[in-house]
Structures are given as structure tokens and as C-alpha cells.
C-alpha positions in Angstrom: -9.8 24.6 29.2 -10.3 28.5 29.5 -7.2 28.8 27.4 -5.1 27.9 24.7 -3.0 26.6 27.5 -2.7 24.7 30.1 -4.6 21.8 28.4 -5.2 20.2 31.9 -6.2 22.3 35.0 -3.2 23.2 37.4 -5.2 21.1 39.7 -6.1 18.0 38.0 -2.6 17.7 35.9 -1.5 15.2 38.7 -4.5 12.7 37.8 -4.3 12.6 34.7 -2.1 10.6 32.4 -2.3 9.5 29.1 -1.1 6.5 26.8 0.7 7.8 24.0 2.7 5.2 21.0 4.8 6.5 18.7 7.3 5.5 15.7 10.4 6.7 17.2 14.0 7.2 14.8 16.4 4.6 15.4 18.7 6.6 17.8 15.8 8.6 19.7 16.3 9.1 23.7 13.7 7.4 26.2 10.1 9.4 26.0 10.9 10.5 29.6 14.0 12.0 28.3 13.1 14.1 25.3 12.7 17.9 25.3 9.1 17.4 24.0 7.7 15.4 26.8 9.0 17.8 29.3 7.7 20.6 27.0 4.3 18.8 27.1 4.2 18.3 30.6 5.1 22.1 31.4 3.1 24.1 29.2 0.3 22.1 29.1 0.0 19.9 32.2 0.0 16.5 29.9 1.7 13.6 31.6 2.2 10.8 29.0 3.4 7.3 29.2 5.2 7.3 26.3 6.0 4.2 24.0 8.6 4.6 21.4 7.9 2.0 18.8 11.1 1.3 15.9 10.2 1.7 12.5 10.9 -2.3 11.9 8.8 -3.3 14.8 5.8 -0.9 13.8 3.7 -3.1 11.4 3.7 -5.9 13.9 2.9 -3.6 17.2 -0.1 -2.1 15.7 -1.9 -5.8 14.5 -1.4 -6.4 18.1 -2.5 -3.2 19.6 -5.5 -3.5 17.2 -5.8 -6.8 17.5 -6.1 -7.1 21.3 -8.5 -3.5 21.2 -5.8 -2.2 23.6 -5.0 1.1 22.2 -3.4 4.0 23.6 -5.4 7.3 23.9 -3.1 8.8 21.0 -1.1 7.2 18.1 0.9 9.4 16.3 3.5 9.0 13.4 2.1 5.3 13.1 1.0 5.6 9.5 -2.5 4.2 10.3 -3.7 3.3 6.3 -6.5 3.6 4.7 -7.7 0.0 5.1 -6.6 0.3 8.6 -8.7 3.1 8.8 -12.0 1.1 7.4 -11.7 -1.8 9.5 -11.0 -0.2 12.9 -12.6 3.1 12.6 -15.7 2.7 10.5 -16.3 -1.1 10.8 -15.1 -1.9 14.3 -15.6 1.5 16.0 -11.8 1.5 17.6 -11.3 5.3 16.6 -12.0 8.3 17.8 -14.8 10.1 15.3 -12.7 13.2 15.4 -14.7 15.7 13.4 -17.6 15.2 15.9 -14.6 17.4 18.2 -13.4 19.7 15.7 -14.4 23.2 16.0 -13.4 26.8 17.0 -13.3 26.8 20.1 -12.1 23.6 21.1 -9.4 22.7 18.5 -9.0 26.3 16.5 -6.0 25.8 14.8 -7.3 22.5 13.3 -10.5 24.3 12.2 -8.9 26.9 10.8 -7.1 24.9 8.1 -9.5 22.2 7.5 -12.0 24.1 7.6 -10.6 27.1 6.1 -7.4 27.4 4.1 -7.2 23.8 3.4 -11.3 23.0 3.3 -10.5 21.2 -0.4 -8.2 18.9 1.5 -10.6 17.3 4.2 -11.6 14.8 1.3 -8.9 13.4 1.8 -8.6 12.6 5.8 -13.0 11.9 5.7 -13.6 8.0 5.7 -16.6 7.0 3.7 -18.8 7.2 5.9 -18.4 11.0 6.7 -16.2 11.0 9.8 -12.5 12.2 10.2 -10.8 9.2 12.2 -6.9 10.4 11.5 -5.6 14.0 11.5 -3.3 15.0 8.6 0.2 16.3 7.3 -0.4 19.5 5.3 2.1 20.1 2.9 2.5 23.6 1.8 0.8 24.5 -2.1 3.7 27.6 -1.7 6.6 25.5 -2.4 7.3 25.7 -5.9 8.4 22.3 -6.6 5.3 20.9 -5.3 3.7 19.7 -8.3 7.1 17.6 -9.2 9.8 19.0 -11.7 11.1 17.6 -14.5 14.4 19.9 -15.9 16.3 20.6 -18.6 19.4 22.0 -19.3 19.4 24.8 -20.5 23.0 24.9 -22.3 21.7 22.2 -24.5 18.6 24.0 -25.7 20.9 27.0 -26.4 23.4 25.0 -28.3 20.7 23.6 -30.4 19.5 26.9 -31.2 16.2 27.0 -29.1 14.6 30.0 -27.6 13.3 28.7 -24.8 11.5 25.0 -23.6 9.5 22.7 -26.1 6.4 23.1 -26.1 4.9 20.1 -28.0 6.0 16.5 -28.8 7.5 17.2 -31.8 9.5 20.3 -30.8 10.9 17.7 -27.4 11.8 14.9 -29.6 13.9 17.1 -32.2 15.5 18.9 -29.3 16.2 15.4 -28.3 17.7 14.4 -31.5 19.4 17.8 -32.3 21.2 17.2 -29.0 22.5 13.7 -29.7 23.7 14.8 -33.3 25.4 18.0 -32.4 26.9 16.4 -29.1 27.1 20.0 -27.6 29.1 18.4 -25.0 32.1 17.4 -26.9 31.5 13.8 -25.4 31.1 11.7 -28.8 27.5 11.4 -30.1 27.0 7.7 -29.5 28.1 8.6 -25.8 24.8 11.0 -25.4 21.5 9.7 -24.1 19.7 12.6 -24.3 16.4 11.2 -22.2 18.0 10.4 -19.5 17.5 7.6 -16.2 15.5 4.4 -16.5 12.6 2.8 -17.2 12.3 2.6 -12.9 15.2 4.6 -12.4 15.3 8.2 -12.0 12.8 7.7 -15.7 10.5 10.1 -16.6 8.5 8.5 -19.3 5.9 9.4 -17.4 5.7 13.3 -18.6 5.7 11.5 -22.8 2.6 10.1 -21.4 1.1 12.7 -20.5 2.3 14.6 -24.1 -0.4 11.5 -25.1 -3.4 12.8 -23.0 -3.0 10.8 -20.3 -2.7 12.5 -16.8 -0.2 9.7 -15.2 2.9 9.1 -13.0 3.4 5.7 -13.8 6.2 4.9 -16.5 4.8 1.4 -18.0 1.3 2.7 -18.4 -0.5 0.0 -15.8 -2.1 2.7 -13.0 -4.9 5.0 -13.3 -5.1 7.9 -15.5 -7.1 10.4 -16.7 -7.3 11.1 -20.5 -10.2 13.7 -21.7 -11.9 13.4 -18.5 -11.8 9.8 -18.3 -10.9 7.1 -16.0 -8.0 5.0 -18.3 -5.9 2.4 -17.5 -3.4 3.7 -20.1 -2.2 0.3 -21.7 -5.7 -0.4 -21.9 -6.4 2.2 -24.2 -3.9 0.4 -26.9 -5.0 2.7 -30.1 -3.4 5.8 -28.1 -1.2 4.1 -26.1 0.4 1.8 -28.6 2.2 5.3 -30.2 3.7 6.0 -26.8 5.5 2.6 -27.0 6.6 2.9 -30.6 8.0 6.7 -30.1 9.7 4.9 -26.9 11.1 1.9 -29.2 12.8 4.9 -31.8 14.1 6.4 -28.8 15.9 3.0 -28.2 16.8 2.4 -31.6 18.8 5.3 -31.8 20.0 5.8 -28.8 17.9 8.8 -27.1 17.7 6.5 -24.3 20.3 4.4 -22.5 20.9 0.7 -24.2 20.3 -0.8 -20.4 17.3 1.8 -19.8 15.6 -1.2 -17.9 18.9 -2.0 -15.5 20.8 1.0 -15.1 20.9 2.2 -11.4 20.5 5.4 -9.7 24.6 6.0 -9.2 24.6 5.4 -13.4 22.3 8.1 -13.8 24.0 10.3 -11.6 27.3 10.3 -12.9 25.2 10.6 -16.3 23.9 13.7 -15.3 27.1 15.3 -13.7 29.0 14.3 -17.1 26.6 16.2 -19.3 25.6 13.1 -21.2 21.7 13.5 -20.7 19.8 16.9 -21.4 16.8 15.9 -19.2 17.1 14.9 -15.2 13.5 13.7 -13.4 13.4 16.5 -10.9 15.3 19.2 -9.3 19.9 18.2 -9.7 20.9 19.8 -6.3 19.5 16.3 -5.2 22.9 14.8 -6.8 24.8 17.5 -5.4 24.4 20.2 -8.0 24.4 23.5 -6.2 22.1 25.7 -6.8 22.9 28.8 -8.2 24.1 26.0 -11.3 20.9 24.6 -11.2 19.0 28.3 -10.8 21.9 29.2 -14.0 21.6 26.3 -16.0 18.7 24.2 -15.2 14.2 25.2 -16.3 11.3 23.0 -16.1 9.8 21.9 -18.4 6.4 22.5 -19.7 3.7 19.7 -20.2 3.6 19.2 -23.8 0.4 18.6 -26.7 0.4 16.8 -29.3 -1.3 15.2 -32.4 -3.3 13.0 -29.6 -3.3 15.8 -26.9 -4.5 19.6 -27.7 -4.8 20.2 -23.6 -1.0 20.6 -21.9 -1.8 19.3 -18.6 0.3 17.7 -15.6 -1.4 15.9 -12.3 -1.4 17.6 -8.9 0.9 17.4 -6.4 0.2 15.9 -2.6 -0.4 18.5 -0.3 -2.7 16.3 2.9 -1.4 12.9 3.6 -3.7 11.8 6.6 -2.9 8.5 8.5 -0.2 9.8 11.1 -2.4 11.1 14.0 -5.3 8.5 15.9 -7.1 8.7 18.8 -8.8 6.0 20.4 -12.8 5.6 20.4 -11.9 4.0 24.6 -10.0 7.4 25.8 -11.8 8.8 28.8 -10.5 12.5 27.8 -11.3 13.3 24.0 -11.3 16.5 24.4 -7.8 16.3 26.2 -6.3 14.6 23.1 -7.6 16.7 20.6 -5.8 19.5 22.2 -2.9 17.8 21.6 -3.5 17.2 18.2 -4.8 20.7 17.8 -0.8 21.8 19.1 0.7 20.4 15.4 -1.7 22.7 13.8 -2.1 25.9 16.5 -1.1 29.2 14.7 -4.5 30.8 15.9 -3.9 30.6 19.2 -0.6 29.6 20.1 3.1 28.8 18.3 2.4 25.1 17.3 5.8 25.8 15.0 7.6 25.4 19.0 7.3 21.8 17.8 9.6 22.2 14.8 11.9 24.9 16.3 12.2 23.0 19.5 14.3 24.6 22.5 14.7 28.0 23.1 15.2 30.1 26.2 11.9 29.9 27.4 11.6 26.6 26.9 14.4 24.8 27.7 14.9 21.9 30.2 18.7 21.5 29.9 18.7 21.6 25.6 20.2 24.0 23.6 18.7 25.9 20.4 19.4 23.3 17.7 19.8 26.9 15.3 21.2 30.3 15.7 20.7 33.2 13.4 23.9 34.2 11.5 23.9 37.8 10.4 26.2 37.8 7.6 24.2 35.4 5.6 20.6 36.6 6.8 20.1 32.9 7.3 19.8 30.4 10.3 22.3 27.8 10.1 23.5 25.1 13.3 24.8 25.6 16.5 28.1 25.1 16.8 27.3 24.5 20.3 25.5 21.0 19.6 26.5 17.9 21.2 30.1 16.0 18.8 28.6 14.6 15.6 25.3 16.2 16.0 23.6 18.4 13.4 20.1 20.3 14.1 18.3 17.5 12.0 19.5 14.9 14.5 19.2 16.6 17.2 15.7 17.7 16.5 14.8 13.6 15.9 17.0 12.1 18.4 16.8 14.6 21.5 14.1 16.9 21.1 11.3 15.2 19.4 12.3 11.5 19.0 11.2 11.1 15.8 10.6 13.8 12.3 7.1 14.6 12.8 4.7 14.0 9.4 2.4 15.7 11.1 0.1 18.8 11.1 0.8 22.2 9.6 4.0 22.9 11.5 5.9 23.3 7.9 3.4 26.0 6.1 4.9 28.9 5.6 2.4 31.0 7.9 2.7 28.7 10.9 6.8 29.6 11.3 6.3 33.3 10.1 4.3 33.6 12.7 6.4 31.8 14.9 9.5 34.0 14.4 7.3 37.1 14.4 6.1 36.2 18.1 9.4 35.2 19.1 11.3 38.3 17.9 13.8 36.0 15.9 14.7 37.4 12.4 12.5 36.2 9.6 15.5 34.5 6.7 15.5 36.0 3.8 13.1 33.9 0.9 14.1 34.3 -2.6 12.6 32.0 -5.4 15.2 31.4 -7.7 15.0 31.1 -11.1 14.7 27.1 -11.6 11.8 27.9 -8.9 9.9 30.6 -11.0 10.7 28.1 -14.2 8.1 26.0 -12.2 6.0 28.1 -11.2 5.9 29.4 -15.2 6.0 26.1 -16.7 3.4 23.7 -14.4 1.6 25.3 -12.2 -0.5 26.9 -14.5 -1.0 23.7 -15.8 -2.0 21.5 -13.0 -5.4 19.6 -13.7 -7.5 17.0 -11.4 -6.4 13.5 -11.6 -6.6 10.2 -9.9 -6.9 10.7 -6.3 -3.5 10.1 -4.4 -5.7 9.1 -1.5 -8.6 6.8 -1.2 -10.5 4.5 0.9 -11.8 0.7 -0.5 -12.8 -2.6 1.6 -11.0 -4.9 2.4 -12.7 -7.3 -0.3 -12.3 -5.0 -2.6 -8.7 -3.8 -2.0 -8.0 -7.5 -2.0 -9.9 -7.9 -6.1 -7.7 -5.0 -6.7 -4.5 -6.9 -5.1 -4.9 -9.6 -7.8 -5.6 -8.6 -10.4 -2.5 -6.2 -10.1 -0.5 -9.1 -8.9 -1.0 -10.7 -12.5 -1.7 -7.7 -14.6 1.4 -5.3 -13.5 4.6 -7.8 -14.1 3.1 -9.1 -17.0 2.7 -5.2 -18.7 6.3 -4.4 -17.3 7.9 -7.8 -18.7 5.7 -6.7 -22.2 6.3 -3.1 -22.3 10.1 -3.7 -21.6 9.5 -6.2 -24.9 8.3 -3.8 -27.3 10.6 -1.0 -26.6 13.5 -3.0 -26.8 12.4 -4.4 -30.0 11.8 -8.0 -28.6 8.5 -8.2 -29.1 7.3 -6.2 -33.0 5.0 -3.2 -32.3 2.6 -5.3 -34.9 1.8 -7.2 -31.5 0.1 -4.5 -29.7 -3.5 -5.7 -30.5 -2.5 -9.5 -29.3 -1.0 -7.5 -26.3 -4.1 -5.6 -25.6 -6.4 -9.0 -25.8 -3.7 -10.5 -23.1 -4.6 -8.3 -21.2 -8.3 -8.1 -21.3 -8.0 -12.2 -20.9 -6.2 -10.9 -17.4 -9.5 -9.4 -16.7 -8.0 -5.3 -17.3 -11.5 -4.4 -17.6 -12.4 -4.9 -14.1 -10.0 -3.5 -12.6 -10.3 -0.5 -14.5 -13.8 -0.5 -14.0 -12.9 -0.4 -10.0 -10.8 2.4 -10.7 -13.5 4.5 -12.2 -15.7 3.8 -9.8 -13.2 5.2 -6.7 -12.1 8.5 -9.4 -16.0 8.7 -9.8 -16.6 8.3 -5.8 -13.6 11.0 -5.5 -15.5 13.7 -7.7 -19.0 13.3 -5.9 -17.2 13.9 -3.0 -15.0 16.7 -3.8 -18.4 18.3 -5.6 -20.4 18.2 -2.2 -17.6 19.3 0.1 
């Protein structure tokens, strides 16, 4: 291991073969038959015995692979979970205690993001007992629409004679209002619902929560939250949270909001949308096939809002490690071997780790074809029309090259295929950030505050408490919440509601969710 590459010696690549399980796409060619494990097995001298496992057969194949203690040396794309992670690498010993291989010599490309560039994300892959037992996904803090998106149309805030987006509670809900009076659409006020989606549609009631203080993502106010720098449960905190339900009950009075806001489905909200009947949409509209220079023309984020309960605009951070898709196993006679592998999804030190996402090229080959080619009239890459009938490069890439879409390592960063297409010699596309883009990067990032953790670890005894009491407490809120906006239930009921659900034992499990936000910050202070 003199090099980046060969991993194994010219002379011992012959004896050595590695076990290798993998969640395969549905329509993925045999291992011995994908670009990558010819790739693999050229450039680096690792032979595999590769099993493809279906994504409906996964949950059961690991309980036995687990379960028997037959593991192969590497698991990847498996989505190993946190409590996975407790019981058969801290508690049973089953995984490979990767950090005690991690370093700059050995595996320099994952050093250099997490222990470098992405050093605040290692939190998230380190078990509690200190050791790294699964390798992450890195998702790139460039993208401008990673802290989530919530739009508005900006016709409607012209038409109502705004300057630009709202900036407090009050401002939103008159825009709100203005909009269904002036019906700047032409559509018939009572046929405007100017909040748009549902409740669990497509809803954003999330983002009037956090106008309240409360750092959330959860529309019925039953998950963890942060609200002044403490751990809520926000329908635990009824003297606060009791105003978000009665602002939501006016909404439904009057018709901000849908009249079946707690049935209407996704195709509903759509059509919605495209009709101009809402001025609001959850995130960015080219995802129901708005293009977008209309969205970039007509479309701006919105700004997290204060209010009378909130002085602080704040929104929570987005996801940018998601660690559970890369294992090795504590039995594998050749550590070192494997974390060379793993090191490949995160290698721009050293070597092009982005080969993975690109796939074939001339140098690399084996029979495939470039799943890309550069056009020069647009400056961009788009397919190759030379790919098999009914084949585009996304299913090529997951059927023929790789055999399944990697959530894995760093190949998706921005300075991983720069450098990639610098090295190659291939033109770099043209990157604009377009104006919905720059509306986020104006109106949330500088916003973006610590919240609940998105990733945690807990026991099994405890994730099972936790199991139910949400079993009992979460339908119940939904059913009750759904009740007092709707005007079922009077508002006068919020303090028998909040007594319900401290009789369901609330306390506790917000006491267990302080105690993991509390875990979270001692961690994150000492890393």
C-alpha cells in the first residue's frame, strides 16, 4: 500500500477476495457484471464476491446476517441505524472500530473531511462510546437549498402592494389576507387558499411555528424543539403554543387554508399551485414541473419571521452527514484493505473518488460507454445519445455501472467533481445561482440556528420508552390538534388538552428528549 493505488499488491491480488453486500436498485445487472466491480478489480486489485441485496429483502437479510454473526467484510448502502449501530458495534463488538484506522496516510481522503472540512460533522457518525463504526454521506453546505425552502410568489406580494417578503407574523398573515380579498388571480376570492398544502401534505405549518419561538419541522407540534435555548415538546408548552392553534383555527375560519387541509393529497396541491390559487408552496415549484427561470422570475424564500412570542428570526439546520450506509466487519482479516475502499467514496487527496459518480470513460472502460457528453452550445453536460433504448444516464449509472445510487461518501461535494473534471481535462459546466437560489441564501441562511439533533444514538430500552410513549402520545395530539383547528374541539379546551397529555406521561418523554439535545451539546462542545 505504497500508493493511492493498487490497494492490493500486483502479487497478492490473486489471494485475496473479499465479501461485499449491498442494496442493489431493482433492475441492477449481476455484481460480476457491473462496470464498478471490473473498475475495482483493475485499478485496485480488489476481487469481491459481491451480493446484491433488493431493497424489500434488506431489513430481513441483515437480522440474519447479524443474527448468525456472518458478516461480510464490507456493507454498504445497507442503511445500518443507529440502534443497529448500539447493539452490534458497541454492545456486541460485530463492527469494525473504524476511527482506530482513520488517518493520513492510510485513508487520506476520509481524514481530510472528517477531520478537516467536515470536523463538526463526525458527531454525528461517533457512537457513544467514542468510536466511528459506519462511514457517512456528506451532503454539500454549498447548495443553496440546503437548509429547506419555503417560497412565495412573488406576483402576489406585488399585487398586494408589498416591497419585498414579510418579515414578521403580522406582516405574513395580512399578506395572507390581502391576497384572499384582492384575489389577484382573477379566480373568485372564496376559490383562494392562500396558505397552501395540508396539514401532512405538502403543509408548512411548521415555519408559523417557528414565527412562535419554536425551532421545529413537525406541523402538529408533537417532536422536539428548541424555544429560547430550550428542549420543548411544543404542545407541551400550551401557554405559547395554544396561540399557534388559535391563529391556525382563523386561518380555517376564513378560508386561508383549504376546508379539507387534513385530507387533501399531494396531486390537489399541485394543481393548487399551478392554478395560482395558493401564494405559498413548501419548497422549491420546479418539483411540480415549474421551470425554472419561472420559479427564478416569480418565486423568493421566505424569511423566518418574529413575533409578539419570538424577537429571534431563526430556522433549524439542514442535514449535511447522514452516516449508516458504509460497515465493516470487526471478523475481516484485511481492515486496512477495506478502509481503502471506503476511503475511494471520499478520495479527492489522492485520487478521483468522483470516477465513482462519473463512471466510464475512456480510460476506464470495460465495454461501457460515457453515460454523459459535453454539449458546447449549452456549456452543459447532458446524455449520450449513444446509451442503450430506454436508457438515461440516471439509469444507466444505477443499473449498469454502479448497481445501485450510492448514499455514500463525498462524491457529490462540489470540490470532489471540480477536481475531477480538472484532472480529466473535461469542461467544468457553467454554475450560476439563480435568483430563487440567492433569495435563500438572503433569506435563511443567515438565519440558521442549532436545533434538535437529526442524528442520535439511544438503547434499545430506551428507544423502546420513547416508542410508547409516542405510540399513544402522537395520534392522540394529531386527532386533537386536527380538533381545535377545525373548530371541533373550542380553543377554551387547551388547558384540559395540555392535562391529557401530561396524564399520557409528556413529561417524560420530553425529559428523554432533553437529555439526548443535552448529550448532543456536550458532545459537539468537546469535539
Amino acid at each position: 500500500m505504497d500508493s493511492a493505488y493498487p490497494i492490493i499488491k500486483d502479487e497478492f491480488k490473486d489471494d485475496i477476495e473479499l465479501r461485499i453486500a449491498y442494496c442493489q436498485d431493482a433492475n441492477a445487472a449481476a455484481w460480476e457484471d457491473l462496470w464498478f466491480s471490473q473498475y475495482l478489480a483493475d485499478k485496485y486489485n480488489l476481487n469481491f464476491e459481491g451480493e446484491g441485496i433488493s431493497g424489500s429483502g434488506l431489513g430481513e437479510r441483515k437480522n440474519i446476517m447479524f443474527s448468525s454473526g456472518d458478516l461480510p467484510d464490507i456493507m454498504m448502502e445497507m442503511w445500518v441505524s443507529n440502534s443497529e449501530i448500539l447493539k452490534y458495534g458497541v454492545e456486541e463488538g460485530m463492527l469494525l472500530k473504524m476511527d482506530e484506522y482513520i488517518s493520513e496516510e492510510l485513508t487520506p481522503g476520509i481524514w481530510h473531511f472528517l477531520y478537516g472540512d467536515y470536523a463538526s460533522e463526525r458527531i454525528d457518525c461517533t457512537a457513544p462510546d467514542g468510536h466511528i463504526y459506519t462511514l457517512p454521506y456528506l451532503i454539500s453546505r454549498e447548495n443553496p437549498a440546503a437548509h429547506g425552502t419555503f417560497s412565495i410568489y412573488k406576483p402576489y406580494l406585488e399585487a398586494v402592494g408589498m416591497d419585498g417578503v414579510p418579515e414578521t407574523l403580522d406582516e405574513f398573515v395580512d399578506f395572507l389576507y390581502k391576497v384572499k380579498e384582492q384575489d389577484p388571480a382573477g379566480l373568485g376570492s372564496e376559490n383562494m387558499y392562500p396558505w397552501g398544502g395540508g396539514m401532512s401534505t405538502d403543509g408548512i405549518p411548521w415555519f408559523l411555528l417557528n414565527a412562535f419561538g419554536y425551532n421545529a419541522n413537525n406541523n402538529y407540534g408533537y417532536s422536539p424543539a428548541v424555544r429560547n435555548g430550550e428542549l420543548v415538546i411544543p404542545v407541551n408548552d400550551m401557554e405559547v403554543f395554544q396561540e399557534y392553534l388559535k391563529l391556525m383555527n382563523q386561518f380555517y375560519v376564513d378560508g386561508i387554508i383549504n376546508p379539507n387541509y387534513f385530507t387533501i393529497e399531494s396531486s390537489e396541491v399541485t394543481a393548487q399551485v399551478l392554478a395560482g390559487q395558493n401564494a405559498v408552496y413548501y419548497t422549491n415549484p420546479t418539483v411540480i414541473g415549474v421551470t425554472a427561470d419561472e420559479v427564478n422570475e416569480k418565486w423568493v424564500c421566505a424569511k423566518p419571521l418574529t413575533s409578539q412570542w419570538n424577537d429571534t428570526p431563526a430556522t433549524r439546520p439542514g442535514t449535511f452527514c447522514a452516516p449508516g450506509n458504509l460497515a465493516i466487519s470487526a471478523d475481516t482479516e484485511y481492515p486496512e484493505a477495506c478502509m481503502r475502499f471506503m476511503d475511494i467514496w471520499f478520495n479527492n487527496v489522492t485520487e478521483n473518488g468522483y470516477q465513482l459518480a462519473w463512471g466510464a470513460n475512456e480510460e476506464y472502460s470495460y465495454g461501457f460507454i460515457e453515460r454523459r457528453v459535453y454539449d458546447e452550445e449549452t456549456g452543459q453536460w447532458v446524455d449520450n445519445p449513444d446509451l442503450p433504448e430506454d436508457t438515461n444516464s440516471y439509469s444507466y449509472w444505477v443499473e449498469d455501472i454502479l448497481g445501485f445510487y450510492p448514499h455514500i461518501g463525498a462524491l457529490y461535494l462540489p470540490e470532489c467533481e471540480d477536481k475531477f473534471m480538472e484532472d480529466m481535462g473535461y469542461p467544468v459546466a457553467e454554475k450560476e445561482i439563480g435568483a430563487f437560489a440567492q433569495s435563500a441564501l438572503d433569506n435563511v441562511w443567515p438565519y440558521v440556528v442549532d436545533a434538535f439533533p437529526h442524528n442520535y444514538y439511544v438503547d434499545d430500552d430506551l428507544q423502546k420508552e420513547m416508542t410508547d410513549l409516542g405510540t399513544v402520545i402522537e395520534p392522540y395530539v394529531k386527532e386533537q390538534v386536527a380538533r381545535f383547528i377545525t373548530g371541533e374541539r373550542p380553543l377554551s379546551e387547551t388547558e384540559a388538552f395540555a392535562q391529557e397529555l401530561k396524564d399520557m406521561n409528556i413529561d417524560r418523554l420530553q425529559e428523554i428528549y432533553k437529555q439526548i439535545y443535552d448529550d448532543y451539546q456536550k458532545l459537539k462542545a468537546g469535539n
